[in-house]
KOLMI-688977 format. One record per residue: residue number from 1; y, x, z of N, C-alpha, C, O in turn. Coordinates in steps of 0.02 Angstrom, whole numbers, plus 50000, padded with zeros to 5 digits. Example, Ala and Ser with C-alpha at 12.3 -4.5 7.8 and 13.67 -1.06 7.14 Angstrom:
2
   num      nY      nX      nZ     caY     caX     caZ      cY      cX      cZ      oY      oX      oZ
     1   49716   50660   50390   49775   50615   50390   49835   50660   50390   49834   50712   50423
     2   49888   50642   50354   49947   50684   50357   50002   50645   50394   50057   50670   50402
***
This chain:
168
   num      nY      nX      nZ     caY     caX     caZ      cY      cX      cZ      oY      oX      oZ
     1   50369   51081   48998   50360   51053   49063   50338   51106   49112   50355   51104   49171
     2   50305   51147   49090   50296   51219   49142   50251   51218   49203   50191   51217   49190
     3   50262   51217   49241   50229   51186   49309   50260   51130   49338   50285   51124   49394
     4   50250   51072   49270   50250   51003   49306   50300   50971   49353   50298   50913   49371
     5   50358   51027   49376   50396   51010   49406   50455   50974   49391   50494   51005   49355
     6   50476   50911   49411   50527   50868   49365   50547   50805   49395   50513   50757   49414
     7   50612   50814   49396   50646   50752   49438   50585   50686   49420   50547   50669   49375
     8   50611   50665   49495   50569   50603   49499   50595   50532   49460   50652   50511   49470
     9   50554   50501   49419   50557   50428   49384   50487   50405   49369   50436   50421   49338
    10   50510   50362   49404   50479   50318   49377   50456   50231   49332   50430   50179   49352
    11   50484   50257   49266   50484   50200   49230   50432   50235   49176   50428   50296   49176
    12   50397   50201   49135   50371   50190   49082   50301   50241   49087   50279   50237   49144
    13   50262   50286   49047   50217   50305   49054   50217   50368   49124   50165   50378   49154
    14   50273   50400   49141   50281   50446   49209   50242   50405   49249   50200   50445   49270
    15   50232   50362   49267   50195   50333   49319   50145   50331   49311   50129   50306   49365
    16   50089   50338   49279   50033   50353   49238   50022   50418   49281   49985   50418   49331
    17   50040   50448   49269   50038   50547   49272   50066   50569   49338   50068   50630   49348
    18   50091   50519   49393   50131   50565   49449   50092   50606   49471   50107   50664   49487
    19   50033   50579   49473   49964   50607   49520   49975   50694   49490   49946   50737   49523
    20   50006   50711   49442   49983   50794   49419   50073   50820   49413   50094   50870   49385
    21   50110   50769   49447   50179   50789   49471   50175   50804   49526   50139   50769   49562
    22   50221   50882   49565   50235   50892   49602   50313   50901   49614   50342   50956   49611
    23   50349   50832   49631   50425   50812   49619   50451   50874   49646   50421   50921   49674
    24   50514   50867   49632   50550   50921   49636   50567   50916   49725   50553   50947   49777
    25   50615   50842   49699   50633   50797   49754   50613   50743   49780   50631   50685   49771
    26   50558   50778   49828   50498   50723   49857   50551   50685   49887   50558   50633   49854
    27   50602   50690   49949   50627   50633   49979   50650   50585   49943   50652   50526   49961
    28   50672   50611   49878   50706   50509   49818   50634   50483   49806   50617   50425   49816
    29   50586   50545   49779   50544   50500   49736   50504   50458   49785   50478   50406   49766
    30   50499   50477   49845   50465   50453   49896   50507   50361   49903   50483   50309   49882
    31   50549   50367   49926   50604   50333   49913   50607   50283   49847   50619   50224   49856
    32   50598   50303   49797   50580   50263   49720   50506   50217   49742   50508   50156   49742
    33   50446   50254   49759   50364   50239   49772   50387   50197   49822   50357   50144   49813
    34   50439   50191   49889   50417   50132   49929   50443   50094   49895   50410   50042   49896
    35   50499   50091   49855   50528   50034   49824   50497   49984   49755   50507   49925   49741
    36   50473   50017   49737   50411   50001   49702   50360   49975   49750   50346   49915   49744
    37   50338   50000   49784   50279   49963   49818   50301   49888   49850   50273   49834   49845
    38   50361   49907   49886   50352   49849   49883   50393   49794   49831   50420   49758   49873
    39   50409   49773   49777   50403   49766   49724   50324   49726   49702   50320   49674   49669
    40   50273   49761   49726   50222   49755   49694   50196   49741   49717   50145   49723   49687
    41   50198   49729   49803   50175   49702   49856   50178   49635   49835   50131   49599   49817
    42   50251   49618   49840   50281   49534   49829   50273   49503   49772   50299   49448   49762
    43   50230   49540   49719   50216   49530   49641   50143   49491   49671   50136   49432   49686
    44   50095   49545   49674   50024   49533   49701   50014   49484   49765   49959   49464   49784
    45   50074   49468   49795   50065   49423   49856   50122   49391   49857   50154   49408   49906
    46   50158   49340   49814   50224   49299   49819   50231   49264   49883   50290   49259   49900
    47   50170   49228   49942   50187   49180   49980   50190   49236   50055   50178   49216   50112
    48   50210   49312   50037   50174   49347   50090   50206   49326   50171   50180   49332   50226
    49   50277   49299   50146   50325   49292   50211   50295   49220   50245   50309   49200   50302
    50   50250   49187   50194   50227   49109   50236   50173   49120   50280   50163   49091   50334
    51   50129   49175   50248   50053   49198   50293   50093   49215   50366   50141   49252   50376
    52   50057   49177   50407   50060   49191   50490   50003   49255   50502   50020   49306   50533
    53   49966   49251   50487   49910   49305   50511   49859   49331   50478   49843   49385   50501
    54   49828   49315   50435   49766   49304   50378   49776   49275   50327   49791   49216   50328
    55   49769   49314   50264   49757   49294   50206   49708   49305   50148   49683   49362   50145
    56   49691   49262   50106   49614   49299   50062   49646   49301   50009   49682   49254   49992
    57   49635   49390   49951   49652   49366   49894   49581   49371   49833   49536   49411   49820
    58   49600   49324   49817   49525   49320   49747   49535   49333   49670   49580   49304   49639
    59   49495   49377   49641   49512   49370   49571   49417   49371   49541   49374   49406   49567
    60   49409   49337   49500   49348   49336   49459   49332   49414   49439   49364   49460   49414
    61   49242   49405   49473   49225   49440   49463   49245   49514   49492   49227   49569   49471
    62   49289   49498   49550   49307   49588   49579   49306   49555   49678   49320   49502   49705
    63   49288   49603   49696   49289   49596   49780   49369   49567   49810   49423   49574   49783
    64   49354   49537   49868   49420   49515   49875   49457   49560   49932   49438   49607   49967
    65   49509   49531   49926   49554   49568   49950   49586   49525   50013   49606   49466   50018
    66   49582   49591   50067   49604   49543   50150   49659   49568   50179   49663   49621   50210
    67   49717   49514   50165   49779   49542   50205   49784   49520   50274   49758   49466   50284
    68   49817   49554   50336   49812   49544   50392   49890   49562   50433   49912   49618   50449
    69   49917   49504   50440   49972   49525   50457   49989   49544   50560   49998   49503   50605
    70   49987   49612   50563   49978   49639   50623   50056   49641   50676   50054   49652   50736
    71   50123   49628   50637   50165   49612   50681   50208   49609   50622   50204   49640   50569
    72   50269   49542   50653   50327   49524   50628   50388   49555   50692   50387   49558   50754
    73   50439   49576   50634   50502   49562   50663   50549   49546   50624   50528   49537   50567
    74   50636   49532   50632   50667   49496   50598   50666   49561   50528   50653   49536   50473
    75   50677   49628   50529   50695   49654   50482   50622   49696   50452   50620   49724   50397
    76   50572   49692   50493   50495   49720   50468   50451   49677   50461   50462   49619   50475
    77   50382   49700   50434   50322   49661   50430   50285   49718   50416   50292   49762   50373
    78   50237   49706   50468   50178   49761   50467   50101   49755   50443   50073   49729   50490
    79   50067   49763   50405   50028   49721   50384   49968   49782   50353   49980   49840   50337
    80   49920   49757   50351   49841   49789   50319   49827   49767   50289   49839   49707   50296
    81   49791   49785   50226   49788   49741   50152   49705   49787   50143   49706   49848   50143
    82   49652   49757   50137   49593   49794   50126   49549   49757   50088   49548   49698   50104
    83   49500   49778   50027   49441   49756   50014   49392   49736   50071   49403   49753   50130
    84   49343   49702   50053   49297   49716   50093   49219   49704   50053   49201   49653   50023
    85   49184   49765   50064   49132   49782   50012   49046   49757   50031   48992   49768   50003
    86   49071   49715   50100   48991   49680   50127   49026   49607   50146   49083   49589   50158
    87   48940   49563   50142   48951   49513   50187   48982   49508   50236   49028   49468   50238
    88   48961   49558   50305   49004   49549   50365   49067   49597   50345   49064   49655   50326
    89   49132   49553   50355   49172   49585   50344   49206   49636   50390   49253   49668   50370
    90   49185   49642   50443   49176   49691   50482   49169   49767   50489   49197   49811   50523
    91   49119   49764   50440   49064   49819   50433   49102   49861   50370   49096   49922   50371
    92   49133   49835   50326   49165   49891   50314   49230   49872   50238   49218   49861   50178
    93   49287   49874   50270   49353   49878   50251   49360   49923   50230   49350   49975   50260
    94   49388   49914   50143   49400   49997   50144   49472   49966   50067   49480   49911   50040
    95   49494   50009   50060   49544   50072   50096   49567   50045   50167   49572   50090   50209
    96   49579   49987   50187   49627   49975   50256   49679   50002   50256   49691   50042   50301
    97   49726   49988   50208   49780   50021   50207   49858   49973   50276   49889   49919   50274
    98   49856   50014   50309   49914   49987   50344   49983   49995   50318   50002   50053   50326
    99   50029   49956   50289   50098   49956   50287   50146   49922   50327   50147   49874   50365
   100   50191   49969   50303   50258   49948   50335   50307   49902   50298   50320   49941   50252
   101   50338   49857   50288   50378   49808   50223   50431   49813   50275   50432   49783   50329
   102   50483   49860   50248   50551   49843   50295   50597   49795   50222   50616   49804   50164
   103   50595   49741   50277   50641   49678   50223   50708   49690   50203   50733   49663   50153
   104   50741   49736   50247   50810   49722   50221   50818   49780   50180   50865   49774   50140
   105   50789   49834   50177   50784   49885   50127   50745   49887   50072   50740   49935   50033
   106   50704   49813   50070   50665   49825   50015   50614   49896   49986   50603   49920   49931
   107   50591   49913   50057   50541   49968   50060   50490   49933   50075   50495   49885   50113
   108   50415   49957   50038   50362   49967   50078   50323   50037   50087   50304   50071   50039
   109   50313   50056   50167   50295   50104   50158   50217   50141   50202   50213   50122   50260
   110   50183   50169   50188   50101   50187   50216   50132   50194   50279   50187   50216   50295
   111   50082   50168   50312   50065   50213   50403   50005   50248   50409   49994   50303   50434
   112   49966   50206   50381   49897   50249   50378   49857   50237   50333   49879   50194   50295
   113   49791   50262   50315   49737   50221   50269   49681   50220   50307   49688   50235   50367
   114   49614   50203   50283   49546   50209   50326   49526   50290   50326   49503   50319   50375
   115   49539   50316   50273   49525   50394   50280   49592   50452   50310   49592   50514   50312
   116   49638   50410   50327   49700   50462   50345   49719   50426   50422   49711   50369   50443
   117   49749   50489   50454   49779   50442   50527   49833   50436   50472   49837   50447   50412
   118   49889   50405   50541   49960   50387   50527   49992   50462   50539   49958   50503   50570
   119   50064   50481   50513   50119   50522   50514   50110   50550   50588   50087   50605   50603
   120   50128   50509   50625   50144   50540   50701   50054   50584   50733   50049   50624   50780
   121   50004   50563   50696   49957   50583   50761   49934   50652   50715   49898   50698   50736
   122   49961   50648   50653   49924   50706   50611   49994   50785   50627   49977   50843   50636
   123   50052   50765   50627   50114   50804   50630   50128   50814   50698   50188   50801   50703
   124   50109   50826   50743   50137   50846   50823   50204   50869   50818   50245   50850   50860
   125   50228   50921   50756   50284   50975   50763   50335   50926   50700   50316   50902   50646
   126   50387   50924   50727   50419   50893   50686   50452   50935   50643   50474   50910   50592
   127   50462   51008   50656   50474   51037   50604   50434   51052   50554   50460   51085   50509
   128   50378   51039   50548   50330   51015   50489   50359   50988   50420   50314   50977   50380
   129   50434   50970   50392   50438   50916   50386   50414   50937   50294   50406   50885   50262
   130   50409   50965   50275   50377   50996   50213   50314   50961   50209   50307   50915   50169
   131   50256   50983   50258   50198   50950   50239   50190   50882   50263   50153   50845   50231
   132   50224   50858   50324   50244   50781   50329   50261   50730   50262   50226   50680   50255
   133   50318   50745   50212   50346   50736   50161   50274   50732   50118   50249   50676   50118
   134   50249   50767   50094   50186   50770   50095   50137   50729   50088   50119   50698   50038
   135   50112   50733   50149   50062   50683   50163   50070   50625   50152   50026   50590   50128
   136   50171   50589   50180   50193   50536   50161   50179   50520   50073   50152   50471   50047
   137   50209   50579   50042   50186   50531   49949   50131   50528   49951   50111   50472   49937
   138   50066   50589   49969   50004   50550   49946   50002   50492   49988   49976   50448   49953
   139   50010   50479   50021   49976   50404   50051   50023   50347   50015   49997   50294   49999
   140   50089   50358   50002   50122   50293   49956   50103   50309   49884   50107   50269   49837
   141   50080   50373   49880   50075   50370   49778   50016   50324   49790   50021   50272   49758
   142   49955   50329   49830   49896   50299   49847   49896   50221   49828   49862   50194   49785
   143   49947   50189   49874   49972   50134   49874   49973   50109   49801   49942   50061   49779
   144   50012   50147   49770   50063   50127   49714   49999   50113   49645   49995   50064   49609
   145   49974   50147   49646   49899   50152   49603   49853   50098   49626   49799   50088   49598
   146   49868   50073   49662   49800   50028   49722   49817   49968   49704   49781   49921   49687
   147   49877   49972   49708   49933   49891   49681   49933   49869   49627   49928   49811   49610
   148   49940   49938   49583   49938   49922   49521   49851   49915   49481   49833   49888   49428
   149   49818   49948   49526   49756   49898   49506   49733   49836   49519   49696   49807   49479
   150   49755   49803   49589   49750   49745   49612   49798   49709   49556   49768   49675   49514
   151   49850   49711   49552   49888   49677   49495   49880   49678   49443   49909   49634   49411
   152   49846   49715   49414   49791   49682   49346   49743   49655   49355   49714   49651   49300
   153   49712   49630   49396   49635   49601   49424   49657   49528   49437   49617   49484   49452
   154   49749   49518   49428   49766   49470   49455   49719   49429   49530   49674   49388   49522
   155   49740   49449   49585   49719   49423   49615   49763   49371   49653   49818   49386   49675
   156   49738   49312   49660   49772   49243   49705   49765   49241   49774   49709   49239   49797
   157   49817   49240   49812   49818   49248   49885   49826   49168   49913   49863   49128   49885
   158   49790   49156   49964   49775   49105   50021   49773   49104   50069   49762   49161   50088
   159   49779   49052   50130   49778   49082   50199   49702   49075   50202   49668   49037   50168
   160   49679   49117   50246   49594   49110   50237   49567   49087   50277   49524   49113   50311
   161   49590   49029   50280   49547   48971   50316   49464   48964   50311   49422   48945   50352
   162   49461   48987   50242   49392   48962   50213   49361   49032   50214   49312   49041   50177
   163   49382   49080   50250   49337   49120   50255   49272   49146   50238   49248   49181   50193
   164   49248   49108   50303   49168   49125   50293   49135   49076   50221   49086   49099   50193
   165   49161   49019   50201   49121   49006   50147   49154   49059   50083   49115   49061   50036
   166   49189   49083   50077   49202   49125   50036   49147   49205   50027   49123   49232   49977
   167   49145   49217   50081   49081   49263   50093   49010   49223   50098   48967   49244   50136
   168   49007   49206   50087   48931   49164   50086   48898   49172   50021   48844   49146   50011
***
């Protein structure tokens, strides 16, 4: 394996290990990670297209999880998916991951997290596009690991009506 370098897949234990892959060909594998994500989006959140705006997800015994859907259009859905680690839920969201779910491509893909801006405010130069590429997998490998821990925690999504007695 040498220096780790090696077409991108991801099926079976490779996904385990991307984190110490440096793909050959970031633009597929990048490309593979949104497709997967979202995949795993619609695994961990089946009713996501019914939520109008707010949703709570719960699993025993682990913090819940707050999706927030920040704009629809016919072929996108833009949305923030975050823990939240206090009573006031306010005070602190974290990761806050913002995505992108383009529907007809069956992508989902990062815009930002709580510790990263988005693509456009960090890259001024668009010929960047090396470390752009970049920044884009860590923030979807991010994703992809995040999902797949929420999806073993099984968590159940709701509109969160019940909010505040849920934090109480």
């Amino acid at each position: 394996m040498g220096n780790l370098q090696r077409p991108c897949l991801l099926s079976g234990k490779l996904t385990s290990v991307m984190g110490l892959i440096n793909p050959v060909n970031k633009a597929a594998c990048l490309e593979q990670v949104c497709e997967s994500n979202y995949q795993k989006l619609f695994k961990l959140i089946p009713d996501l297209m019914a939520f109008n705006e707010t949703a709570i997800g719960l699993a025993p015994h682990n913090t819940a999880l707050y999706l927030e859907i920040i704009e629809r259009t016919p072929y996108t859905l833009t949305l923030e998916l975050s823990h939240c680690f206090n009573s006031e839920q306010d005070e602190l969201l974290s990761p806050a991951v913002k995505i992108r779910v383009y529907l007809d491509a069956h992508l989902a893909e990062v815009l930002s997290d709580h510790a990263r801006a988005g693509v456009a405010q960090v890259f001024k130069d668009p010929g960047l596009s090396r470390e752009i590429m970049n920044y884009k997998w860590r923030l979807n490998y991010f994703l992809q690991k995040w999902l797949d821990h929420c999806l073993k925690k099984e968590y159940l999504f709701s509109a969160q009506i019940l909010h505040r007695e849920v934090l109480a």
